[in-house]
C-alpha positions in Angstrom: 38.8 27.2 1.6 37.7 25.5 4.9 36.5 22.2 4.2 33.0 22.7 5.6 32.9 25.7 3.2 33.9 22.8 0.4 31.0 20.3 1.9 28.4 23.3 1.9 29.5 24.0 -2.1 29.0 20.4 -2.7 25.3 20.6 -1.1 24.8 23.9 -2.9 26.1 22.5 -6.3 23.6 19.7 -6.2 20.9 21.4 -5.4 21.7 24.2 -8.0 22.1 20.7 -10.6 18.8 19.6 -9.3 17.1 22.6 -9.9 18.4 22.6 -13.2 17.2 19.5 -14.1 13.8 20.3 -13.1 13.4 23.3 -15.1 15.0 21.5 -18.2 12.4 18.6 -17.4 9.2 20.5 -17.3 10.5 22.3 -20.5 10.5 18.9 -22.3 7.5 17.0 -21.1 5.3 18.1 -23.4 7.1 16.1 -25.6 7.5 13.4 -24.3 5.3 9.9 -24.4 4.2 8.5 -21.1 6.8 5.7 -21.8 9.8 8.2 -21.7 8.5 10.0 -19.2 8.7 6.9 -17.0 12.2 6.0 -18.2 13.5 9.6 -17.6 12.1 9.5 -13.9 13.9 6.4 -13.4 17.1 8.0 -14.5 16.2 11.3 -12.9 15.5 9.0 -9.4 19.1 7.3 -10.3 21.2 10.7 -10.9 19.6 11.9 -7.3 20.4 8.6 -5.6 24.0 9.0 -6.8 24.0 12.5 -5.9 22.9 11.7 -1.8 25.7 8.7 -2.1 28.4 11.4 -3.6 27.2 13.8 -1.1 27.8 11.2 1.6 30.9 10.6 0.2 32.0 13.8 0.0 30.8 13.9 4.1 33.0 10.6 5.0 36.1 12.6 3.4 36.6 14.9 5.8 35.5 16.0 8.6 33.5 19.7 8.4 35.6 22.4 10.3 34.2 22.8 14.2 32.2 19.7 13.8 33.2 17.4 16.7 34.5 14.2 15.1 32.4 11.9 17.1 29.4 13.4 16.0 31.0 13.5 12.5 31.4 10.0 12.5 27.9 9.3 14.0 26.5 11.0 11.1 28.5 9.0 8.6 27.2 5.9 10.5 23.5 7.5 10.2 23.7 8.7 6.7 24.5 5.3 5.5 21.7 3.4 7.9 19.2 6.3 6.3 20.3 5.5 2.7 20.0 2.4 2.9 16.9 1.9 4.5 14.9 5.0 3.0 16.8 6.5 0.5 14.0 5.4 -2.1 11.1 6.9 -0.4 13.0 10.0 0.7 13.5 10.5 -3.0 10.3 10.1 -3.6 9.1 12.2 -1.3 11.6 15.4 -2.9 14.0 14.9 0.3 17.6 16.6 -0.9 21.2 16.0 0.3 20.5 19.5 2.2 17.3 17.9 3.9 19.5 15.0 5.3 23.1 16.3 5.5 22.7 20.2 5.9 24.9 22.2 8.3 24.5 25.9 8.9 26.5 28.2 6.7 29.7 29.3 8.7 30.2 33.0 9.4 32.8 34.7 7.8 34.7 35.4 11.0 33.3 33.0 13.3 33.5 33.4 17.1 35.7 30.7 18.7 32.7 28.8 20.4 30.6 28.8 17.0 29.2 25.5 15.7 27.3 24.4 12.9 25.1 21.6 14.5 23.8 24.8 16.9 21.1 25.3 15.1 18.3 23.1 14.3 16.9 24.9 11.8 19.9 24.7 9.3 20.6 21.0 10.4 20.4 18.2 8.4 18.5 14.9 9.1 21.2 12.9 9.8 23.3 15.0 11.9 20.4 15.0 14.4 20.1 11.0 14.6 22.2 10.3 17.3 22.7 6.6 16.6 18.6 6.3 16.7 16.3 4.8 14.1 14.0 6.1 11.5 11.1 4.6 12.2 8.6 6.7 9.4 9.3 9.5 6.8 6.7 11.5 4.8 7.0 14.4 2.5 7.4 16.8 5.5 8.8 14.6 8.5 11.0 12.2 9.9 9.8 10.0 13.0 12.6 8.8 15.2 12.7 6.3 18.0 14.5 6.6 20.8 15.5 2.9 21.6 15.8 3.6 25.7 12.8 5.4 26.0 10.7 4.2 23.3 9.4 8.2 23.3 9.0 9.2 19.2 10.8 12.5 17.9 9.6 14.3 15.0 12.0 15.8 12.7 10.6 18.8 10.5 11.6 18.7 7.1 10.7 22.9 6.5 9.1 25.0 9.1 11.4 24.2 11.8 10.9 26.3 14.4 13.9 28.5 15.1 15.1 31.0 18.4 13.9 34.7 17.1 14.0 38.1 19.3 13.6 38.0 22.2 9.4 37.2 23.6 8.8 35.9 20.3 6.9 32.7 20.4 4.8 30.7 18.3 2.1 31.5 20.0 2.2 35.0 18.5 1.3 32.8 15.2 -2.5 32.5 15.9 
């Protein structure tokens, strides 16, 4: 198995875990006293921070097949800046390791130019940084800052917009 194959099972475990979690949570808050309920989110908070960290982790241990190790490494360097400065919010805010370290799912036979930071749409936060600076998050967006140019660029957490047929636009949306 490829090792971006292995990276993209890692993402998919944890968001299959998550997911579980929820479920089993909303089952058992009923019973639960407001107390609890506060303990269990701080645990439930905890388990996701250690789950971004091992998915980072996971990330610094190899690098994903046709990924280009200088943006590999760059994305290393910007997952741990991220973390460290918004991890707690992002959580917060329901961002996953998929929302800030998601690659595109490879083909099964891919051509030999294929690459997995091609498309914005299945790209995590993180791979997209660059080396530049979170400057704002909310529950749907990231806002970077170019340091040269000052110029702000927003990252969209769903709803990305993504190349379809040919002539199709947004502008077919109103």
């Amino acid at each position: 198995m490829s090792s971006a194959h292995r990276y993209l099972d890692v993402l998919d475990r944890v968001a299959e875990a998550h997911a579980n979690a929820k479920s089993a949570k909303s089952a058992k808050s009923a019973l639960r006293t407001n107390s609890e309920a506060a303990q269990n989110a701080q645990v439930s908070q905890s388990s996701q921070a250690q789950t971004l960290l091992s998915v980072l982790a996971a990330l610094e241990a190899r690098c994903p097949d046709r990924v280009p190790a200088e943006r590999w490494q760059q994305a290393i360097e910007d997952g741990r800046r991220f973390l460290a400065t918004w991890r707690t919010q992002a959580e917060g805010l329901g961002w996953d390791a998929r929302d800030l370290f998601g690659l595109q799912t490879p083909p099964a036979k891919p051509h030999p130019s294929y690459n997995p930071l091609s498309r914005y749409d299945a790209t995590g936060l993180c791979w997209l940084l660059g080396g530049r600076e979170v400057i704002a998050i909310t529950a749907d967006t990231a806002s970077i800052k170019n340091p040269e140019t000052g110029a702000i660029t927003t990252y969209r957490r769903f709803n990305k917009p993504a190349l379809g047929p040919v002539g199709d636009t947004l502008d077919n949306l109103r």
